[in-house]
LUMLUMDO-796006 format. One line per field, with one value per residue: residue in three letters; x, y negated, z negated of N, C-alpha, C in turn. Coordinates in steps of 0.001 Angstrom, whole numbers. Example, Ala and Ser with C-alpha at 12.3 -4.5 7.8 and 13.67 -1.06 7.14 Angstrom:
<nodes>
res	(ALA/SER) .
nc1	(13190/12850) .
nc2	(5690/2250) .
nc3	(-7800/-7080) .
cac1	(12300/13670) .
cac2	(4500/1060) .
cac3	(-7800/-7140) .
cc1	(13200/12900) .
cc2	(3300/-30) .
cc3	(-7800/-7870) .
</nodes>
This chain:
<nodes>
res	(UNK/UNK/UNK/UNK/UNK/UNK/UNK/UNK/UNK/UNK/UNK/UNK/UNK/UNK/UNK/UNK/UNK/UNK/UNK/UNK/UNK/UNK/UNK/UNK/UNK/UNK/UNK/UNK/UNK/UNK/UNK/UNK/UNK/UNK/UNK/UNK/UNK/UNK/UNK/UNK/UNK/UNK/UNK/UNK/UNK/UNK/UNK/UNK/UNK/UNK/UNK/UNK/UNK/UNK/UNK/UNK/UNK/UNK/UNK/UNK/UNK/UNK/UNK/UNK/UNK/UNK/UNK/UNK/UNK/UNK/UNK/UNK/UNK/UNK/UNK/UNK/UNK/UNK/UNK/UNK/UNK/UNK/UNK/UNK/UNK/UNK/UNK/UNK/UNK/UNK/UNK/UNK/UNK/UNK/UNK/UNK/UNK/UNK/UNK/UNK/UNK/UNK/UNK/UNK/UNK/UNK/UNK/UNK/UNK/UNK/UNK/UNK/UNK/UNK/UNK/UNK/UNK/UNK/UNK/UNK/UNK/UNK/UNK/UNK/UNK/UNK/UNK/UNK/UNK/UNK/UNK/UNK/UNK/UNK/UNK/UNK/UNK/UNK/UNK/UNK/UNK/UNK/UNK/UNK/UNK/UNK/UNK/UNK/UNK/UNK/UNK/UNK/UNK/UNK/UNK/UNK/UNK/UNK/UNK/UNK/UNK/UNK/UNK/UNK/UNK/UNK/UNK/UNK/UNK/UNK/UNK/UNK/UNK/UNK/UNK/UNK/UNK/UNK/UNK/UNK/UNK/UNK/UNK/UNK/UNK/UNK/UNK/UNK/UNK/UNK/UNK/UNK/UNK/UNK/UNK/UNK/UNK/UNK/UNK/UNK/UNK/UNK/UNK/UNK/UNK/UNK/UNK/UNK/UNK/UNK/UNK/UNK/UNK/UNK) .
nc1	(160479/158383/157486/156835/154370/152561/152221/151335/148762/147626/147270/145428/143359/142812/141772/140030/137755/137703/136535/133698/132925/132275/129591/126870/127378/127361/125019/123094/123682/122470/119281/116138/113580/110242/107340/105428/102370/102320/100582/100443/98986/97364/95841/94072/91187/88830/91523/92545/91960/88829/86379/84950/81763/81878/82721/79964/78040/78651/78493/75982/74242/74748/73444/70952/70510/70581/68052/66267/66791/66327/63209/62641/63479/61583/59077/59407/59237/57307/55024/53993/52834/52683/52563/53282/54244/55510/57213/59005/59881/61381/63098/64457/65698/67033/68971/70433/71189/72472/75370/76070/76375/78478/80102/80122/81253/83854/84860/85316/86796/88803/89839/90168/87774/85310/83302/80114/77897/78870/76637/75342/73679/72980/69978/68461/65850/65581/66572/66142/67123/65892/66264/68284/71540/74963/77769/76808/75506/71890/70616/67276/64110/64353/62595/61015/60806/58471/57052/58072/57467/54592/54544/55437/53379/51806/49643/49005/47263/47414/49755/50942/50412/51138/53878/54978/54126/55449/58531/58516/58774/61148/63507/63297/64204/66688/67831/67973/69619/71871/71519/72928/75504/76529/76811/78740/81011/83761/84737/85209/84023/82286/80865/79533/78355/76348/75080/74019/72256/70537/69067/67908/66735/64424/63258/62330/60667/58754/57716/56642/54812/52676/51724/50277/48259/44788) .
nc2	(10630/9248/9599/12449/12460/11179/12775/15463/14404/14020/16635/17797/16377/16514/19511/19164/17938/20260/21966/20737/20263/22986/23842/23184/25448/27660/27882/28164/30393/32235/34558/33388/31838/33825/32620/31397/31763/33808/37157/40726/43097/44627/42880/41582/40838/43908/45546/47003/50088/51400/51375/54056/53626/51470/52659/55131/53134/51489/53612/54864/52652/52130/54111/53229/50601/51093/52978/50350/48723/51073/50830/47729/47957/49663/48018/45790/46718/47038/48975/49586/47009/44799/42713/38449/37712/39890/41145/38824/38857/41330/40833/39168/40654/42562/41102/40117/42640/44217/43006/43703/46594/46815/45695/47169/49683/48782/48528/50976/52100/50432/51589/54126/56149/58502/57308/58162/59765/62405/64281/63731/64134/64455/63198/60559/60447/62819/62978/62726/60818/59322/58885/59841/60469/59056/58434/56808/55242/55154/55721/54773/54122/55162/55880/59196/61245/62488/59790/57614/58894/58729/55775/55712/56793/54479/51556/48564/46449/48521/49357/47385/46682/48965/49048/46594/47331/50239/48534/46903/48785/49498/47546/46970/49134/48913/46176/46995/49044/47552/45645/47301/47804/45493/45029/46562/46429/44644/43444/40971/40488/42384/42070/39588/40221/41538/40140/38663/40256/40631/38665/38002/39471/40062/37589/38165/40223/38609/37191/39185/40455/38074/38534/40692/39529/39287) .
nc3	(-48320/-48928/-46172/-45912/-48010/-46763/-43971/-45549/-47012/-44647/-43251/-45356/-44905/-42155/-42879/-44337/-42273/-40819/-41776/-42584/-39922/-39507/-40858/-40029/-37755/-38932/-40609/-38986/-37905/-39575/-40224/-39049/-41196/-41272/-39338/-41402/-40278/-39405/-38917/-39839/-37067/-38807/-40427/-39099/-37564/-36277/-35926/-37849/-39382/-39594/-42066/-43597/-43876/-42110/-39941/-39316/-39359/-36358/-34857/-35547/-34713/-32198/-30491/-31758/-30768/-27663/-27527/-27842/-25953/-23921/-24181/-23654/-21117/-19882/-20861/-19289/-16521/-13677/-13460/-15689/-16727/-18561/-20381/-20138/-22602/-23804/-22131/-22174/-24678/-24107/-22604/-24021/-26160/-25007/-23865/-26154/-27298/-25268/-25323/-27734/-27847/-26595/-28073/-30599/-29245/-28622/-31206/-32137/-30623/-30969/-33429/-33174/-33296/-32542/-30056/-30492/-32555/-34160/-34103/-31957/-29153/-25689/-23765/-24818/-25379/-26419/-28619/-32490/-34539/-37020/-40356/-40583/-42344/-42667/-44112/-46330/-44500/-43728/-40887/-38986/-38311/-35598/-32657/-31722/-28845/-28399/-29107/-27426/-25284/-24931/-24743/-22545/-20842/-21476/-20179/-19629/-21789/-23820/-23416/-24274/-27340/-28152/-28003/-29038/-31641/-32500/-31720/-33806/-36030/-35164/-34984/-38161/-39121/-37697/-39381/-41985/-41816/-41059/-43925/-44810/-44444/-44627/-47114/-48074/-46473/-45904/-43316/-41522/-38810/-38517/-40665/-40026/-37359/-38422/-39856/-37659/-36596/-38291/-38670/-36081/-35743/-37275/-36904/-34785/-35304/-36527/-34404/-33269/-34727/-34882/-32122/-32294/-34441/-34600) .
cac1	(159469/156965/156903/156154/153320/151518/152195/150537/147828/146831/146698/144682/142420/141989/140994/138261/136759/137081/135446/132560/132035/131674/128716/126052/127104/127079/123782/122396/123801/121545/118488/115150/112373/109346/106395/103794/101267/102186/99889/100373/98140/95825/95215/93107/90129/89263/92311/92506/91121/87466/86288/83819/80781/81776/82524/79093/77542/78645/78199/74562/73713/74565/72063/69714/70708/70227/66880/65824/67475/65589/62176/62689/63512/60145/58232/60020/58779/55913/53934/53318/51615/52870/51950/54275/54599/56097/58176/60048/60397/62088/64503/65499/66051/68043/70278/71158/71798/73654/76739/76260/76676/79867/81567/80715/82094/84958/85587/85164/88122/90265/89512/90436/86836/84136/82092/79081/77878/78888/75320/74718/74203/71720/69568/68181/65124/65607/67269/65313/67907/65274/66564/69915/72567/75865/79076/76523/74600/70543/69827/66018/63424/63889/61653/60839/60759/57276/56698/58935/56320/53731/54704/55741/52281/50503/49868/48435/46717/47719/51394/51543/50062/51701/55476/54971/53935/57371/59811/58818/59285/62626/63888/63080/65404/68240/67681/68101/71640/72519/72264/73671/76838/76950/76914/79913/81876/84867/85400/84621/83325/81344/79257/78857/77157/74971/74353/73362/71086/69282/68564/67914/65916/63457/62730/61540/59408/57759/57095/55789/53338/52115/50648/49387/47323/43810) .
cac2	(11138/8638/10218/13688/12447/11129/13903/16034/13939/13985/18188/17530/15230/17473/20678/18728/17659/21235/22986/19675/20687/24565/23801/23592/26811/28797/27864/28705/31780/32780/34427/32273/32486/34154/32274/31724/31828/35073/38258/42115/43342/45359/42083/40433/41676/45212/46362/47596/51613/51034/52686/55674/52969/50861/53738/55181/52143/51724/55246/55053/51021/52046/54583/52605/49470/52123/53121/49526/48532/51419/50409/46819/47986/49945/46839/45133/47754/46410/49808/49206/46042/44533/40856/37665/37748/41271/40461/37268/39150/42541/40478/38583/42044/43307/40053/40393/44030/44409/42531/43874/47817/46837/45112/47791/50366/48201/48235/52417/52160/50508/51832/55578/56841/58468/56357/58425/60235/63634/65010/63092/64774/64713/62439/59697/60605/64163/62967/62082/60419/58510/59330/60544/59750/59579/57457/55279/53888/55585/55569/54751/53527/55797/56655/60174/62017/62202/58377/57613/59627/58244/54748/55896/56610/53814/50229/47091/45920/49463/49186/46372/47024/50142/48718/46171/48672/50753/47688/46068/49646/49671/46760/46930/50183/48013/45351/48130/49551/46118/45367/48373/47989/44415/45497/47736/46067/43431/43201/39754/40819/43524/41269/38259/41025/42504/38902/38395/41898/40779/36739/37692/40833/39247/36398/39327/40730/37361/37165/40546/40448/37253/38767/41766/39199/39215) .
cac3	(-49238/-47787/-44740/-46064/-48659/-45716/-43788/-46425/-47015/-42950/-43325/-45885/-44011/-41117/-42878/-45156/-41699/-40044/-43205/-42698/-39077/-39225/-41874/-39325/-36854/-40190/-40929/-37465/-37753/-40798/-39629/-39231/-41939/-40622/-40081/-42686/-39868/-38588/-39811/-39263/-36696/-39791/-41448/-38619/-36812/-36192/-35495/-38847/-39845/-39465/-43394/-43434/-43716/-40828/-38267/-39802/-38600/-35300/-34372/-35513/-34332/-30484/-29846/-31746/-29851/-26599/-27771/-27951/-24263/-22875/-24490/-23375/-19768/-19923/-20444/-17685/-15066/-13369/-13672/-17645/-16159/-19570/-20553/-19905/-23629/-23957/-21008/-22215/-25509/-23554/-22026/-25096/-26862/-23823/-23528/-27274/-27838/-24370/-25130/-29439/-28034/-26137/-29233/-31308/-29055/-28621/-32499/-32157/-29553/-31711/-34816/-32982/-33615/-31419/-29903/-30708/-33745/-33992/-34005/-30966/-27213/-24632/-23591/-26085/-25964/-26880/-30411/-33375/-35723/-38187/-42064/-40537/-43005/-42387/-44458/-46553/-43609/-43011/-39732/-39373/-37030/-34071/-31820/-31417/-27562/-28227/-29595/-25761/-24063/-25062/-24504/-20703/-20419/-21283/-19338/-20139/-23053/-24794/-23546/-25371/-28556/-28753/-27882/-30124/-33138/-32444/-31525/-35226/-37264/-34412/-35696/-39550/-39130/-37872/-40489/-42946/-41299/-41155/-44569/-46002/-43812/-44997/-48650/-48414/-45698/-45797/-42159/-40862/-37638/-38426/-41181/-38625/-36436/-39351/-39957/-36819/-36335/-39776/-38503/-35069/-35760/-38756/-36126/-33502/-35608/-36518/-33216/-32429/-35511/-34214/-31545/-32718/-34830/-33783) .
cc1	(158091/156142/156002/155067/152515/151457/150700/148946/146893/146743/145724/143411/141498/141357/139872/137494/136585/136054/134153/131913/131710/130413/127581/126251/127034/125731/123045/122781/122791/120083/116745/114409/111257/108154/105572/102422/101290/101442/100140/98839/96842/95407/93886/92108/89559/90199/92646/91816/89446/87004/84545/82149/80635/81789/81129/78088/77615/78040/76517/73724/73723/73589/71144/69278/70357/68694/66241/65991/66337/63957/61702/62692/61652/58964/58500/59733/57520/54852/53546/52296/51898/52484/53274/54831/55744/57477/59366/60708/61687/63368/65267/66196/67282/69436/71099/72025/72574/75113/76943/76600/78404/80718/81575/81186/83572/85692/86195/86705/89268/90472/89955/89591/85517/83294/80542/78801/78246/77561/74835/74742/72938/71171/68657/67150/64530/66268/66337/66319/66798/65513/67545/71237/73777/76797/77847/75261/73227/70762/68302/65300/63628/62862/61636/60638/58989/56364/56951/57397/55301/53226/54991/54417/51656/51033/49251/48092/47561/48855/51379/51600/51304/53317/55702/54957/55692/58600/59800/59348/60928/63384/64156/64198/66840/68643/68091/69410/72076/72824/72728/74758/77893/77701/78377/81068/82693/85541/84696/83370/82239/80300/78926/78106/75927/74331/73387/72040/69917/68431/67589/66368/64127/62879/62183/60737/58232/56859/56299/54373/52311/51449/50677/48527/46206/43467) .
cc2	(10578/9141/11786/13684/11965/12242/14840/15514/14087/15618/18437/17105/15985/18862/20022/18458/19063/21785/21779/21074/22118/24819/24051/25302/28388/28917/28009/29992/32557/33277/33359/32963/32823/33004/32007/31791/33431/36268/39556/42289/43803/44405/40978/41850/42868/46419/47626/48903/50902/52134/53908/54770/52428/51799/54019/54350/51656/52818/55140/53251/51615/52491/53859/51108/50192/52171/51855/48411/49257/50827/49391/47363/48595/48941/46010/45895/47546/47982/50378/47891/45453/42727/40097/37764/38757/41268/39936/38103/40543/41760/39485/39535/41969/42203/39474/41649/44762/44490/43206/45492/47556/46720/45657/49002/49978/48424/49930/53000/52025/50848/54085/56744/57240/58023/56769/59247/61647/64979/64538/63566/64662/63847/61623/59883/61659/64069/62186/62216/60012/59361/59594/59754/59551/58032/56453/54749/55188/55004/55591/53764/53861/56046/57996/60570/61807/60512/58016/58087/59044/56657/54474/55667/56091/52157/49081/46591/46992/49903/48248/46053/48028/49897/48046/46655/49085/49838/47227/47454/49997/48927/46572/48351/49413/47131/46031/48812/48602/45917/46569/48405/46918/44290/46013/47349/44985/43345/41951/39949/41685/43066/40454/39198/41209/41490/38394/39676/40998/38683/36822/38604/40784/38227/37368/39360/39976/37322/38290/40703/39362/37793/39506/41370/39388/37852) .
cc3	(-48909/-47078/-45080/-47064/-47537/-44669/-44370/-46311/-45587/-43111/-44089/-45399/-43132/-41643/-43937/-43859/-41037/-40861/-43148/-41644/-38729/-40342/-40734/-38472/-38246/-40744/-40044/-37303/-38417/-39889/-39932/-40170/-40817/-40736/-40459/-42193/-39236/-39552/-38962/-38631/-37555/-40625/-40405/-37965/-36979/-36222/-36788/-38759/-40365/-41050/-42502/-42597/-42052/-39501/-38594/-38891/-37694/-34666/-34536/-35212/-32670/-30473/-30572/-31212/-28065/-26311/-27477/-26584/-23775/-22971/-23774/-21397/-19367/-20024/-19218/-16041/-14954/-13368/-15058/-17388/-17806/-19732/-20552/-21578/-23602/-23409/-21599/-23406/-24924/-23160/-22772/-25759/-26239/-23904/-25139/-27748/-26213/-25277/-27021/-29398/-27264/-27321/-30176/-30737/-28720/-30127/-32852/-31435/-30423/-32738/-34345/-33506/-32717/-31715/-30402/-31626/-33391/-33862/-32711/-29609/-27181/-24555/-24720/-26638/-26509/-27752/-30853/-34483/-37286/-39492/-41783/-41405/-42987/-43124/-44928/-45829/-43244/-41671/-39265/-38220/-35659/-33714/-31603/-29998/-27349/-28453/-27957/-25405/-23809/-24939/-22914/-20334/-20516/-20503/-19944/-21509/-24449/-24769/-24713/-26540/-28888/-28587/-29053/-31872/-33016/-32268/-33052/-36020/-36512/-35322/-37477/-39656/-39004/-39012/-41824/-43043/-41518/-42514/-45701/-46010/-44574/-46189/-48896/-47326/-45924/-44681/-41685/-39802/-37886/-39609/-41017/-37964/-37519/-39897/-38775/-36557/-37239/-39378/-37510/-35198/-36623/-38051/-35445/-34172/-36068/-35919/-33032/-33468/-35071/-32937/-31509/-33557/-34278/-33361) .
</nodes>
């Protein structure tokens, strides 16, 4: 009787330790929590549906980021005969609003919206957007074909006056898209830019009134 209560007791024994050690591979089986740093692609960045406003505002910031490239290159062409001033300022323009038309046709890309306004063809300076409204955002401070023309044709002293005049009412247009976009937008990126347009843009024109002082 001995023998078979110890017995017993040892079957006993061994299935309390198998039922121990199948505790871990049962719990590795379970699947993992997700985690808490991971986000669906539409909660970061752009990647998200760009709203009415923000496409809006891309679509009408390039060409007027365009407009403001070609202007700048126009002072930079030694047969405007333009002043070192003018100059330094053209190629600060240019080396801001370069790399600011890429990243908002980049946002246009992923956002599955054309890059360019639907009113928009032909050459830049054969459109006159200024008052154009579209999703929210004015478009304002273009140059006109004829404003262009007239800036082709002049050189020195009266290039420079006269660039200056059109780059500040250029600008005060962006400043204006900027913060309308700002107003109505909850995309990170896209009101760090309109932050940047309205900081960067408000310092230009500082400058450019400054010397159009007498």
């Amino acid at each position: 009787m001995k023998r078979r209560a110890l017995a017993a007791a040892g079957v006993v024994a061994v299935l309390s330790l198998s039922a121990c050690s199948s505790s871990p591979s049962d719990s590795a089986s379970q699947p993992a929590a997700a985690s808490p740093s991971t986000k669906a692609p539409s909660e970061s960045g752009t990647s998200a549906p760009g709203s009415a406003t923000e496409i809006a505002f891309a679509q009408s910031m390039i060409p007027h980021h365009q407009q403001a490239v070609e202007m700048s290159d126009m002072a930079l062409d030694p047969v405007h005969e333009a002043s070192p001033d003018v100059k330094k300022l053209a190629k600060q323009i240019k080396a801001a609003q370069d790399p600011e038309i890429q990243e908002m046709t980049g946002w246009l890309e992923a956002w599955g919206a054309p890059t360019a306004m639907p009113s928009a063809s032909g050459d830049m300076a054969d459109m006159d957007h200024s008052g154009h409204d579209m999703g929210g955002v004015t478009m304002s401070g273009m140059m006109t074909a004829e404003q262009m023309q007239q800036l082709a044709a002049a050189k020195g002293q009266a290039f420079d006056t006269l660039w200056l005049q059109m780059m500040i009412d250029h600008h005060e247009g962006a400043i204006q898209m900027a913060e309308q976009v700002k107003a109505e937008s909850s995309n990170p990126q896209v009101i760090a830019l309109a932050d940047a347009i309205i900081t960067t843009q408000k310092k230009e024109i500082a400058t450019m009134t400054s010397f159009l002082a007498p």
